[in-house]
C-alpha positions as CSV (number, residue, x, y, z in Angstrom):
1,X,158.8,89.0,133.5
2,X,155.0,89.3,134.8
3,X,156.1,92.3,136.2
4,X,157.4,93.9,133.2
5,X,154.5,92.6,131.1
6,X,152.1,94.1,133.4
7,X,154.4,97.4,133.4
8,X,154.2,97.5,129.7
9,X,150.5,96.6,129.4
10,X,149.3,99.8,132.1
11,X,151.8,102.4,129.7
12,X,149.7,101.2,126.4
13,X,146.6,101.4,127.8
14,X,147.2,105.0,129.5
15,X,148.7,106.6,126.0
16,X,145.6,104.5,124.6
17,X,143.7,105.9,126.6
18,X,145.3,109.5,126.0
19,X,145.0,109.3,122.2
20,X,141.0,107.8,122.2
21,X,140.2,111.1,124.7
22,X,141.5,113.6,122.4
23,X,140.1,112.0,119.0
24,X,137.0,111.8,120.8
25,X,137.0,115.4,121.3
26,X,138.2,116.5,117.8
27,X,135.0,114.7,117.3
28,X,132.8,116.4,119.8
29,X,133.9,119.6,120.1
30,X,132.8,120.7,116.8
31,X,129.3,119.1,116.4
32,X,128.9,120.6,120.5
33,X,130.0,124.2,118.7
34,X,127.3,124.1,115.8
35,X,125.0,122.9,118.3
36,X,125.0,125.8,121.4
37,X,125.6,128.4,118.1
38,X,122.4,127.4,116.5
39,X,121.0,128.5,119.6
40,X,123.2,132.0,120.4
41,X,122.0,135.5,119.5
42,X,123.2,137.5,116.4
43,X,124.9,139.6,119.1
44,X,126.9,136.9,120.9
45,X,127.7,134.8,117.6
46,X,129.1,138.5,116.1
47,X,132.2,137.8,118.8
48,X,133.2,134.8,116.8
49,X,135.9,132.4,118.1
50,X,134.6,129.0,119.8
51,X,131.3,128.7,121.6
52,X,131.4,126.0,124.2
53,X,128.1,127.9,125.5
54,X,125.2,129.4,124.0
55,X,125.8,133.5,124.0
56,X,122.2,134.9,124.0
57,X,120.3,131.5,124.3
58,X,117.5,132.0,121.6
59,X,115.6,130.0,118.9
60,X,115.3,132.9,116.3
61,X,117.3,131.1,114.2
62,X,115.2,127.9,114.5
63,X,112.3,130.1,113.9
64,X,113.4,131.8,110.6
65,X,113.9,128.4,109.0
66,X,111.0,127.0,110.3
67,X,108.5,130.2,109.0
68,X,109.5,128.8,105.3
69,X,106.0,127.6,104.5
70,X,107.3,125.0,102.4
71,X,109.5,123.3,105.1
72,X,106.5,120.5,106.2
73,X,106.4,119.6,103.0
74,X,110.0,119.1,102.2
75,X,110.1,117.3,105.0
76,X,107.9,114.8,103.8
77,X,109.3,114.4,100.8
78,X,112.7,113.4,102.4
79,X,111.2,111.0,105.1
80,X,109.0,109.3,101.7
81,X,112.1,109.2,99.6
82,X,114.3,107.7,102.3
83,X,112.2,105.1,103.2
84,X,110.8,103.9,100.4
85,X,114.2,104.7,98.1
86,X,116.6,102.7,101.3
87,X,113.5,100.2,101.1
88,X,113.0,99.2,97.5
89,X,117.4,99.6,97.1
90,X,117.8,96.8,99.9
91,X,115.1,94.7,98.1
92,X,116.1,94.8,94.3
93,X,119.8,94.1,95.6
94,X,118.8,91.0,98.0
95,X,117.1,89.7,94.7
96,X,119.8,90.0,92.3
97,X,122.1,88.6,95.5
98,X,119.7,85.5,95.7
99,X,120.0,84.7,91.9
100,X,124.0,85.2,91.7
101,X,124.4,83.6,94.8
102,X,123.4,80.4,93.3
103,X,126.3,78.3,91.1
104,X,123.4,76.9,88.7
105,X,122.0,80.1,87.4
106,X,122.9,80.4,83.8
107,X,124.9,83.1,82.5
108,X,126.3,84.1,86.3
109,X,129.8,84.8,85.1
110,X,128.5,87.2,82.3
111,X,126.2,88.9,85.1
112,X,129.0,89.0,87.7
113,X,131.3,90.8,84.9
114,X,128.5,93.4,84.2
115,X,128.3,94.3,87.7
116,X,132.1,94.6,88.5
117,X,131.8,96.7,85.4
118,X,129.4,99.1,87.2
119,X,131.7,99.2,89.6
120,X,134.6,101.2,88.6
121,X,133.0,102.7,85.0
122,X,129.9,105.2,84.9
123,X,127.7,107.1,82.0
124,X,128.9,110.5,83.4
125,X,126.1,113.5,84.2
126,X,125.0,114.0,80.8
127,X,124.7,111.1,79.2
128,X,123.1,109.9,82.7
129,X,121.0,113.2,82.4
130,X,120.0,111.9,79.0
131,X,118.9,108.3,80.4
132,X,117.0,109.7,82.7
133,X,115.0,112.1,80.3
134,X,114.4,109.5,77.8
135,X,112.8,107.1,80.7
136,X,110.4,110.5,81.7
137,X,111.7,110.4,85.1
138,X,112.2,114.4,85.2
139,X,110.3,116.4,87.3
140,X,109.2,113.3,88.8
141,X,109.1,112.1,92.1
142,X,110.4,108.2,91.0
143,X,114.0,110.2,89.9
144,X,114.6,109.5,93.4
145,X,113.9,105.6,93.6
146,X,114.2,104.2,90.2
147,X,118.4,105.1,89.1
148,X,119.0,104.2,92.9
149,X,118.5,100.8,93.1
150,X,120.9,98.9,92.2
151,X,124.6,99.2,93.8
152,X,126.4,96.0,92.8
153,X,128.7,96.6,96.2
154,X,125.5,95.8,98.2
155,X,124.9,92.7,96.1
156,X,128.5,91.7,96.7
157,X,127.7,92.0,100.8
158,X,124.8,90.3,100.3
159,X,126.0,87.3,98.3
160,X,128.1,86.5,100.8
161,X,125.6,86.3,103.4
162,X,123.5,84.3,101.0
163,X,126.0,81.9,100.6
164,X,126.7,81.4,104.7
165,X,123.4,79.7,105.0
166,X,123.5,75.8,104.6
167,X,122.5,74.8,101.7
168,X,120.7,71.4,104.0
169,X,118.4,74.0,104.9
170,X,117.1,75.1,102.0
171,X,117.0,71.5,100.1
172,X,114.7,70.5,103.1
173,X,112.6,73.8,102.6
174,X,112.2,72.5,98.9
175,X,111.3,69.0,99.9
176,X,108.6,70.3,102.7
177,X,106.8,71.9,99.2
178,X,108.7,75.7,99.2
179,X,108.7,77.8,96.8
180,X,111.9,80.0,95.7
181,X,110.1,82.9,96.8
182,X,109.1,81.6,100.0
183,X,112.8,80.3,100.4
184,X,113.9,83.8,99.9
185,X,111.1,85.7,101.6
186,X,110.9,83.2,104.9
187,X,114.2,81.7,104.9
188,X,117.5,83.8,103.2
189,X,115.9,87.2,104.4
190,X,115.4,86.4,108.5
191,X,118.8,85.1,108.3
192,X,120.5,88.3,106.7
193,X,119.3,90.9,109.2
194,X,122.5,92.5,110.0
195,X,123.3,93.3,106.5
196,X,120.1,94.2,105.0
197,X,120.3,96.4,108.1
198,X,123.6,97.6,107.3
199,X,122.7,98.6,103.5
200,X,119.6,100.5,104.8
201,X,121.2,102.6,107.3
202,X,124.1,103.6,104.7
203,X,121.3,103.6,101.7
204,X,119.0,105.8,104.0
205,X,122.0,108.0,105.1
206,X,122.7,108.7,101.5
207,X,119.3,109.4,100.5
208,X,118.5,112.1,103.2
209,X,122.0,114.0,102.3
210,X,121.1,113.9,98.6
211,X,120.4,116.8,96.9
212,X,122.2,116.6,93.8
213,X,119.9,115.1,92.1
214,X,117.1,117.3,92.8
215,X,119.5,120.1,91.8
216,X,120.1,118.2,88.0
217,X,116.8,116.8,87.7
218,X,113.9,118.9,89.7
219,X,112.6,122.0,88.5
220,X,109.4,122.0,90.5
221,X,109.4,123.3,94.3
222,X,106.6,121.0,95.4
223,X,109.2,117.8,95.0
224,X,112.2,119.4,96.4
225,X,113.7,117.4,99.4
226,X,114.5,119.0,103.1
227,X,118.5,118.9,101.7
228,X,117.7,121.0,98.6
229,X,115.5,123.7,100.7
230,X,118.5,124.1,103.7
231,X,120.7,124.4,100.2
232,X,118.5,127.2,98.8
233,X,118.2,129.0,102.8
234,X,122.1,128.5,103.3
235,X,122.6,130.2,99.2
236,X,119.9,133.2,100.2
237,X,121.5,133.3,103.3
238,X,125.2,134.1,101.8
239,X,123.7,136.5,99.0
240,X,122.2,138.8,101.6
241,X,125.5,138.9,103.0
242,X,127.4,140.0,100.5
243,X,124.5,142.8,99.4
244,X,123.6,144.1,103.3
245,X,125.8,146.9,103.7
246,X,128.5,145.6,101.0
247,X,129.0,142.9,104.1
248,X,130.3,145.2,106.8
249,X,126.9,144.4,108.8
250,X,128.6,142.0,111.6
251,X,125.4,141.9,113.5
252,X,123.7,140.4,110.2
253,X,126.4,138.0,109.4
254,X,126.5,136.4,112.8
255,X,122.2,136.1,112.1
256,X,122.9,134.4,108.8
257,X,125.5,132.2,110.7
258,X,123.0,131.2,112.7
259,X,120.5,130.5,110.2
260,X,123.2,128.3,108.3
261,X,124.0,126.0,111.7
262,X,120.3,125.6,112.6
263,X,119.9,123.9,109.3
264,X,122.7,121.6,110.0
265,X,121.2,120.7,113.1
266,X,117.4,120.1,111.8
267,X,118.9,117.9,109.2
268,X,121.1,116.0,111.3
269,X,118.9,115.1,114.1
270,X,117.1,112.5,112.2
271,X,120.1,110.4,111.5
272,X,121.3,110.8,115.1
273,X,117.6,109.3,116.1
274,X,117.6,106.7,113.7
275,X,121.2,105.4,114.1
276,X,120.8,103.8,117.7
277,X,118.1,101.6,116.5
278,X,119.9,100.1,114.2
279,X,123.2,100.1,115.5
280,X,122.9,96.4,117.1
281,X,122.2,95.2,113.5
282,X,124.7,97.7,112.0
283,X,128.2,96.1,114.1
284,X,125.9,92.7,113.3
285,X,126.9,93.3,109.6
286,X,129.9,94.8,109.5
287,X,131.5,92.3,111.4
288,X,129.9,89.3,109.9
289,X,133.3,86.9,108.2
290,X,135.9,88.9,110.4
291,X,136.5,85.9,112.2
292,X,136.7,82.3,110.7
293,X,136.6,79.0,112.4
């Protein structure tokens, strides 16, 4: 019976094995593809088919998006709007957490209705487009912070944490002469690491990829994020396409190719830099209540 067991046990773990090696490469493959590409000439990207090694190894491509002028400052903007926009989002939602969390606030159940509400039902662009005319918030660089605060699925996370703590620990926090704020500030926030960590890095993520709303509610250049200027290269990049040589020009596709998967790259490397640092904190939170005792 061992035997078998043991039989059994080494033909799961080698078709385990099997299947984890070939998702991993579905996986790898193509990000290794836009990678060595970004770096290959025009005239080794105009063979097309899969590069596994850079054709040409050059970083002209890197170069032509880089010459924009207006990159730095893009740049900034993202890195500002990402921290302070996955900052001030993980704040407002560990308040409202704090106060829902707590069975003697008054009106909870009308609160906790409002916010499934916002769950499942939205405005819509205009009417949404509206709101945020009326509050002056176009053209401005707070259109970015202010509509994203609040996510009532980050309160949810976080009311649960909340609610994990003892509540011993808090009634003697009260009796040594603590405020709420210090309770919330010294206490309830130390002790949620792993989510608030969890809600930054997918708040964060979020922000840097965003350029919709710098396409519906940005007119001026100076505010427009690193995603929005990669969206205007990639759109000038496909237009001179289609005009150079009514798009028989192979040489110049495989250059705006190029151009297009350098931009991935520049905007991906952040995240890829950022993710390990917080990945401890990140597995922290999302397994946090898997397992009950």
């Amino acid at each position: 019976m061992l035997k078998r067991t043991s039989k059994e046990n080494g033909k799961f773990y080698f078709f385990n094995t099997i299947i984890l090696v070939l998702f991993s490469l579905l996986i790898i493959v193509p990000v290794w593809n836009i990678l060595v590409s970004s770096v290959s000439s025009s005239s080794g990207l105009a063979e097309n088919g899969l590069v596994l090694w850079p054709k040409g190894f050059t970083l002209e491509n890197y170069r032509r998006v880089l010459s924009d002028a207006s990159i730095p400052r893009a740049f900034g903007i993202s890195v500002l709007k990402t921290v302070i926009g996955a900052a001030s989002h993980t704040l407002f939602c560990a308040v409202v957490a704090y106060g829902l969390s707590k069975s003697r606030l008054m009106g909870r159940s009308i609160y906790t209705t409002m916010g499934v509400i916002t769950m499942y039902f939205g405005g819509g662009m205009i009417p949404t487009y509206l709101l945020i005319k009326s509050l002056g918030l176009l053209d401005t660089f707070w259109v970015y912070i202010i509509p994203a605060l609040f996510s009532y699925y980050d309160v949810v996370i976080l009311m649960n944490f909340f609610r994990e703590i003892p509540a011993s620990l808090e009634e003697s926090a009260k009796i040594d002469g603590a405020t709420e704020m210090q309770i919330f500030l010294k206490i309830f926030l130390p002790l949620t690491k792993p989510a608030l960590a969890t809600i930054i890095l997918f708040n964060g993520v979020g922000q840097w990829n965003d350029f919709m709303t710098t396409k519906l509610y940005i007119t001026k250049e100076y505010l427009y994020p690193l995603q929005m200027k990669i969206y205007e290269i990639i759109v000038q990049s496909n237009l001179s396409t289609m005009t150079e040589s009514g798009s028989t020009d192979v040489v110049f596709q495989a250059t705006t190719r190029g151009v297009q998967l350098a931009t991935i790259v520049i905007t991906t490397v952040p995240i890829l830099v950022i993710y390990p640092l917080l990945q401890k904190h990140f597995i922290g939170g999302m397994m946090a209540g898997a397992v009950k005792e």
